[in-house]
C-alpha positions in Angstrom: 0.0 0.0 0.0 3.2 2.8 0.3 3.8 3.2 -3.4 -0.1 4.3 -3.5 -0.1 6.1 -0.3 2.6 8.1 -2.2 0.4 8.8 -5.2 -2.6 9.7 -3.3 -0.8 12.1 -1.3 0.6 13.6 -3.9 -2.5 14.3 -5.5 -4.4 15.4 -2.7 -1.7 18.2 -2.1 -2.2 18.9 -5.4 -5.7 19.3 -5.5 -5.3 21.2 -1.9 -3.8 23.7 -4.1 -5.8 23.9 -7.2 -8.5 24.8 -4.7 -6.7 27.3 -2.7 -6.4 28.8 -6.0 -9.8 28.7 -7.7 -11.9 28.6 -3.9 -15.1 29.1 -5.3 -14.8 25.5 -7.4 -16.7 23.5 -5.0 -15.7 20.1 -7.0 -11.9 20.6 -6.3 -12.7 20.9 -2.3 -15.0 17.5 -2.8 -12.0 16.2 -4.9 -9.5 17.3 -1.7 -12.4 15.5 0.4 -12.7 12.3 -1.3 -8.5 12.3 -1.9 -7.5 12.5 1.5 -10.5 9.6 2.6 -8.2 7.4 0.4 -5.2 8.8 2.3 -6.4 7.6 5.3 -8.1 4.0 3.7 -4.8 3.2 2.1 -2.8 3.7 5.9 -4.1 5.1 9.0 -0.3 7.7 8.6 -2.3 9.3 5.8 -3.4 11.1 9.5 0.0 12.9 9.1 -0.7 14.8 5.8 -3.8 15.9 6.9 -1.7 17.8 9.2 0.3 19.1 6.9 -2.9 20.3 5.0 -4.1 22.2 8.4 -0.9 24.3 8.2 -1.3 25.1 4.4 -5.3 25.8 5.2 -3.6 28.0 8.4 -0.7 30.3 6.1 -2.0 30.1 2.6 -1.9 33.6 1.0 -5.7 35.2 1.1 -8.9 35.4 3.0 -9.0 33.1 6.1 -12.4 32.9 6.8 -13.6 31.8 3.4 -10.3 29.5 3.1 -11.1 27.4 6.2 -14.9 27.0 5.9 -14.2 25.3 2.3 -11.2 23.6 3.2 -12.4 22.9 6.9 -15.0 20.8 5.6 -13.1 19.5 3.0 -10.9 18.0 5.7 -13.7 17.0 8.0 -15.3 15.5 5.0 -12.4 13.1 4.9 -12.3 12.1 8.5 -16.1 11.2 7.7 -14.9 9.0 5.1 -12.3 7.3 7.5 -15.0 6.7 10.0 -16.0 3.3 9.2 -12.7 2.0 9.0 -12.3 3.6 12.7 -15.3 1.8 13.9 -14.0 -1.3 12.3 -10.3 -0.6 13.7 -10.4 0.9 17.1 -11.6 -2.7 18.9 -8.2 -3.4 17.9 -5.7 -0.5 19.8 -5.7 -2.5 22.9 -4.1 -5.3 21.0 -1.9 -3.2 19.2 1.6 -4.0 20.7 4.2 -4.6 18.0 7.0 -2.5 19.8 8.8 -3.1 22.9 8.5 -0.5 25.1 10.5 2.4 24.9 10.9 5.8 23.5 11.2 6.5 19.9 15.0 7.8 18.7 14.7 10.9 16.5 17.9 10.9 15.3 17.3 7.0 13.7 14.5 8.7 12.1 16.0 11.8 10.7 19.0 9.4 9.3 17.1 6.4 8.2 14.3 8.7 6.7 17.2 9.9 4.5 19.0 7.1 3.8 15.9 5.0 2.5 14.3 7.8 0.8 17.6 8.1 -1.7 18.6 4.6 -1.7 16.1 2.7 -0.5 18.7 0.5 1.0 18.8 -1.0 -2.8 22.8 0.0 -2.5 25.7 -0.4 -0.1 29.4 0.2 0.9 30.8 3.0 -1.1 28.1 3.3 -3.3 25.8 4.4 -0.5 28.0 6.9 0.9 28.1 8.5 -3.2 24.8 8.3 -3.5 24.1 9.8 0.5 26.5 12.5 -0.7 25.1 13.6 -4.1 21.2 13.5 -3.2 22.6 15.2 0.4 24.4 18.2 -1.6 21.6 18.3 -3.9 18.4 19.1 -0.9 21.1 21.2 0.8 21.6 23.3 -2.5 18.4 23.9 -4.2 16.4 25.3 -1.4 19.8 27.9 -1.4 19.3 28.2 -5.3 15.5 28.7 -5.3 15.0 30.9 -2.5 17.3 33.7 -4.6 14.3 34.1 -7.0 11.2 35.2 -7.1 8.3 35.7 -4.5 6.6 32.6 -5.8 9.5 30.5 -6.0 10.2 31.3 -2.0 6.4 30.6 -1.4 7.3 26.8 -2.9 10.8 26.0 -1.6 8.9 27.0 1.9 5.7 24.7 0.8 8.1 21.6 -0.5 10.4 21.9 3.2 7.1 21.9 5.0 5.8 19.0 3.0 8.9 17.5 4.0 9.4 18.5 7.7 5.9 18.5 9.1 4.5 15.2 8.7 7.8 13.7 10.2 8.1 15.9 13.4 4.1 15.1 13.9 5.6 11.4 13.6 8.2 12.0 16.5 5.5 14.2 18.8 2.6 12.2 18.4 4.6 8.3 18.6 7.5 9.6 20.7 6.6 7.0 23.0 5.9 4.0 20.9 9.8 2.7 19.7 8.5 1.1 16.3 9.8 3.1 13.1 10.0 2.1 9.6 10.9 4.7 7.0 7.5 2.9 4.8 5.5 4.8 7.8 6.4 8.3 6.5 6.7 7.6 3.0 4.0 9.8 2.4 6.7 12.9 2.8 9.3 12.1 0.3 7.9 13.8 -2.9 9.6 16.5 -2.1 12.8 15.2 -1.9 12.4 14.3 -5.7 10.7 18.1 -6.2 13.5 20.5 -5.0 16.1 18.7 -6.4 14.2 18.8 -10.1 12.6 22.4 -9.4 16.9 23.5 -8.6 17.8 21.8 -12.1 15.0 23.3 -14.1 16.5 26.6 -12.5 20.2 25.9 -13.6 19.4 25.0 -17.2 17.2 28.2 -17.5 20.3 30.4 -16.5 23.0 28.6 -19.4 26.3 28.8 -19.3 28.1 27.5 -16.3 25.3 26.5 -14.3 23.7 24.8 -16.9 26.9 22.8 -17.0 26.9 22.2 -13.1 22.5 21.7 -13.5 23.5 18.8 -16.2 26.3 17.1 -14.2 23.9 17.1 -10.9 21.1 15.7 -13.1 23.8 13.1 -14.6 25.1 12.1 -11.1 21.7 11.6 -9.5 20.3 9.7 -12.4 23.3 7.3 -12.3 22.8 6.4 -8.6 19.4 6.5 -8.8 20.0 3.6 -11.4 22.0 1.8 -9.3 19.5 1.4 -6.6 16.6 0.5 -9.3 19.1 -2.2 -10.8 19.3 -4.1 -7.7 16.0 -3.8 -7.4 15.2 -5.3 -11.0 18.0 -8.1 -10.8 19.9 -8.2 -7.5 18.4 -11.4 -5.7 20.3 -10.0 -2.7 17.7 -7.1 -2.6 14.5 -8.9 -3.4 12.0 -8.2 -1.8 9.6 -11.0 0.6 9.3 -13.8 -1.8 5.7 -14.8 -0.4 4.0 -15.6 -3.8 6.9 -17.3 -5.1 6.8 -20.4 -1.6 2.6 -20.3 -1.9 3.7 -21.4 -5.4 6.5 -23.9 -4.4 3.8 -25.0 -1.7 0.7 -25.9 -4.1 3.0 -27.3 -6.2 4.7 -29.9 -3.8 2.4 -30.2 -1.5 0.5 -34.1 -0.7 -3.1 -34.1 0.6 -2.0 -34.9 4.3 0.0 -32.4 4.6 -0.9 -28.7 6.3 0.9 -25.0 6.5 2.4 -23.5 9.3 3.2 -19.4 8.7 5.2 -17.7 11.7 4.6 -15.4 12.9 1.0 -15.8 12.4 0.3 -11.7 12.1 1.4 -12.0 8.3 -1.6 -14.1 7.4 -3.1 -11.5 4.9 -0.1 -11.9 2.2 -0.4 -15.6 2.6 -3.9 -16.1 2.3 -3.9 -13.5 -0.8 -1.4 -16.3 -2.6 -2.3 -19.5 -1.0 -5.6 -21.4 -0.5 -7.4 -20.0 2.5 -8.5 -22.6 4.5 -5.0 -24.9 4.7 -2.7 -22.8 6.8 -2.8 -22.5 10.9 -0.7 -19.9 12.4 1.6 -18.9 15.0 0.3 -17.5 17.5 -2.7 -16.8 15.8 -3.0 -12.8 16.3 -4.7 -10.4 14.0 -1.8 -7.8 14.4 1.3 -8.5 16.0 1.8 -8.6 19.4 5.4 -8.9 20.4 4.0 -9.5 24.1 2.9 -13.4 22.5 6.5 -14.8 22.9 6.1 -18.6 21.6 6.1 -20.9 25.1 7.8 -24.6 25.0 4.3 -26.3 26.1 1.8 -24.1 24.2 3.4 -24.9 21.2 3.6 -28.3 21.7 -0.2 -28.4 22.1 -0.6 -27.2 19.2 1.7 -28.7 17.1 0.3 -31.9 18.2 -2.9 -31.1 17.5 -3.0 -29.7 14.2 -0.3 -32.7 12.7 -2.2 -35.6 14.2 -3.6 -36.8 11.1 -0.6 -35.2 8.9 1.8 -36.9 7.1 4.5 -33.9 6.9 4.0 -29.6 7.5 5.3 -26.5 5.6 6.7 -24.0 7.6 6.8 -20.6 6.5 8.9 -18.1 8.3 9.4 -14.4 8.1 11.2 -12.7 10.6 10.0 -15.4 13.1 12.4 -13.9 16.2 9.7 -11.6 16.7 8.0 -14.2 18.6 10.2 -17.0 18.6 13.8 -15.6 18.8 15.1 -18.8 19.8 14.2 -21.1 17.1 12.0 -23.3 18.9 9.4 -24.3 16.3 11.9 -25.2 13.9 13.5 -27.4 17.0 9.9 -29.1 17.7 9.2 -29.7 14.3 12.8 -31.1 13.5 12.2 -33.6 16.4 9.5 -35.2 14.9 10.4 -35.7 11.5 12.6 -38.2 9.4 13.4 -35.4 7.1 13.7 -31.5 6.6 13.9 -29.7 3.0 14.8 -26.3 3.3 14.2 -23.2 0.4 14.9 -19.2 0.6 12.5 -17.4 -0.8 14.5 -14.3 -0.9 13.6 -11.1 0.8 13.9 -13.2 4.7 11.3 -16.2 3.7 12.2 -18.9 4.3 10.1 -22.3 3.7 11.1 -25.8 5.4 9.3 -28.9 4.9 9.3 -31.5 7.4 8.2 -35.0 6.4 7.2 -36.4 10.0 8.4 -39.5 11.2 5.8 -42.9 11.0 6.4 -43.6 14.4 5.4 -39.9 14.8 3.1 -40.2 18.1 3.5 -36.3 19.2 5.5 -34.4 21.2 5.9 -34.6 24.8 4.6 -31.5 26.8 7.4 -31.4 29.3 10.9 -31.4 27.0 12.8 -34.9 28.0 16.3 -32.8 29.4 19.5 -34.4 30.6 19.8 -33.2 34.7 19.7 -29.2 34.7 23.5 -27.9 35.4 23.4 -26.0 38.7 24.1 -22.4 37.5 22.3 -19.6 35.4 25.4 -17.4 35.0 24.3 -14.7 36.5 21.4 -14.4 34.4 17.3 -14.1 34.9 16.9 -17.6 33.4 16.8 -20.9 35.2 18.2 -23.7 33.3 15.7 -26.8 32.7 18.2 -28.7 30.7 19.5 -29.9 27.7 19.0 -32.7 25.2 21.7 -34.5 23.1 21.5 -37.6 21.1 22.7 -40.8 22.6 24.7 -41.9 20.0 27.6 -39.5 20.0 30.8 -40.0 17.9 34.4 -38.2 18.2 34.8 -35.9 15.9 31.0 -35.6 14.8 29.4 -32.2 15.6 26.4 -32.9 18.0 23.1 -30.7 18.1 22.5 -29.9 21.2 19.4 -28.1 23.0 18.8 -26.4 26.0 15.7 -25.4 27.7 15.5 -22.0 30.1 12.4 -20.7 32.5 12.0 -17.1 32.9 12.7 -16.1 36.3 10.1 -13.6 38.2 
């Protein structure tokens, strides 16, 4: 939904303005209405530009009282468009927990905003730093360049920095206190980092001469690492992104009859239903939204496990970042236990798909893990040490998997 989120912002700033402009045009303030509804359909961070459009409603050149009546309804007209999706969503805040507690860092945003919104962590290593450098010197530059000319190009470097700047300082006020950040949250601000580096050049090749030379060798440079970024995009498998469809396809196609899905962590559910049969998937833990508080337990999983492969003859396991709730690998553990053999595939993009063919003598897993006598120590740490399990049959010089089993104290 970001690359659209984008889009839609885009235009309903635009249309924002066209109505500014032409305020008597009661369709443009119905387009601005029905624009920024889909803003807020397509992520509920759309809220953050419709911040941004209060200021511009706030400091627009011209009448304010005939400004905000049009463009206060406008506005409210959208957060009446949002208002089912509220009534469908808000049930859900309570469970709403896929952060640690903490406080967020507003120097990791600043910097990471940056980084991604040039490179889009398509590039690395030296190539980074060049392209961090050229798009840096470039949005340090043209707001210089532009604000040297005319009233109406100050009135847009100021709009483009505010487009910019607001919606990501109403990101640090308003979640300062809930640590989850990812730069796809705030995408919605980076047109402008495209806009005053392309307004600048337009600028250069106008004057000719000398700084149409320098406008063409900017444009040259950020065209070149932009290219390298959408390369390793196109081709890179190193930068795919999450190869969902491609394992739903490697599932229905290898998949027996008695066999079922496991996807962990469950909270990923919508992308595998949308590529995979509906009803033949169970997931782990089985939350609508993640909740990073539903840390994967030895005998909970065992329950279930047992349960759902009773009348299976093998399970696909589908993980994607599965640390969130089971940092220690313990599904993968259980599952390996009780199967003959394990088939492993990446996906690309983190997914990774397993499949276990269980064993025939398969009877379940015990509920209690069968541990050697627990060493008398927990290094100094919260934990107590259940104990550990190691096959019987040990050779010299064989490498032995070995696993142990820890309690959280308090």
């Amino acid at each position: 939904m970001y690359m659209p989120l984008v889009a839609l912002s885009l235009l309903a700033t635009l249309w924002l303005l066209r109505a500014l402009n032409s305020p008597g045009r009661h369709q443009l303030w119905a387009g601005v209405a029905v624009l920024d509804g889909l803003v807020l359909y397509t992520h509920s961070t759309g809220v953050l530009l419709l911040l941004f459009h209060v200021l511009v409603l706030t400091w627009y050149p011209g009448p304010p009282q005939a400004r905000w009546k049009r463009g206060g309804l406008a506005l409210g007209g959208a957060v009446l468009i949002w208002l089912p999706w509220l009534a469908y969503a808000l049930p859900f805040l309570k469970d709403n927990a896929g952060f640690w507690p903490g406080q967020l860092d507003w120097w990791l945003v600043v910097s990471d905003t940056f980084r991604e919104f040039v490179s889009g962590h398509m590039v690395d290593g030296h190539v980074e730093m060049l392209t961090l450098v050229v798009w840096g010197a470039a949005l340090l530059a043209a707001p210089v360049l532009l604000a040297t000319g005319s009233r109406q190009e100050k009135g847009g470097v100021l709009f483009l920095v505010a487009y910019l700047v607001v919606p990501i300082l109403a990101l640090l006020l308003l979640f300062r206190n809930v640590p989850k950040f990812a730069v796809r949250y705030i995408i919605l601000a980076s047109p402008p980092v495209f806009l005053l580096p392309s307004a600048a050049l337009a600028k250069l090749v106008r004057f000719g001469g000398w700084r149409r030379i320098g406008g063409i060798v900017l444009l040259t440079a950020l065209v070149c690492t932009s290219c390298v970024g959408l390369g390793n995009l196109a081709s890179n498998p190193a930068y795919a992104r999450p190869g969902f469809r491609e394992a739903a396809q490697t599932v229905q196609q290898l998949m027996s009859e008695d066999e079922t899905v496991l996807i962990l962590p469950g909270h990923l559910f919508p992308v595998w239903q949308f590529y995979f049969v509906p009803q033949l998937w169970e997931a782990l833990p089985d939350d609508p939204i993640l909740d990073v508080r539903h840390e994967l337990d030895y005998r909970g999983t065992a329950i279930l496990l047992n349960h759902w492969l009773a009348d299976e003859s093998g399970v696909w396991l589908v993980e994607w970042e599965p640390w969130v709730v089971d940092p220690t690998g313990m599904v993968p553990c259980l599952l390996s236990q009780a199967s003959e053999t394990v088939e492993t595939f990446e996906e690309g993009g983190g997914v990774r798909l397993s499949h276990y063919r269980l064993d025939y003598s398969y009877a379940g897993l015990p509920l209690e893990p069968r541990v050697s006598a627990p060493v008398g120590t927990s290094w100094g740490l919260p934990l107590q040490l259940i104990g550990c399990d190691y096959p019987s049959d040990i050779a010299a010089g064989v490498p032995v998997n070995v696993s142990c089993y820890w309690e959280g104290g308090g």
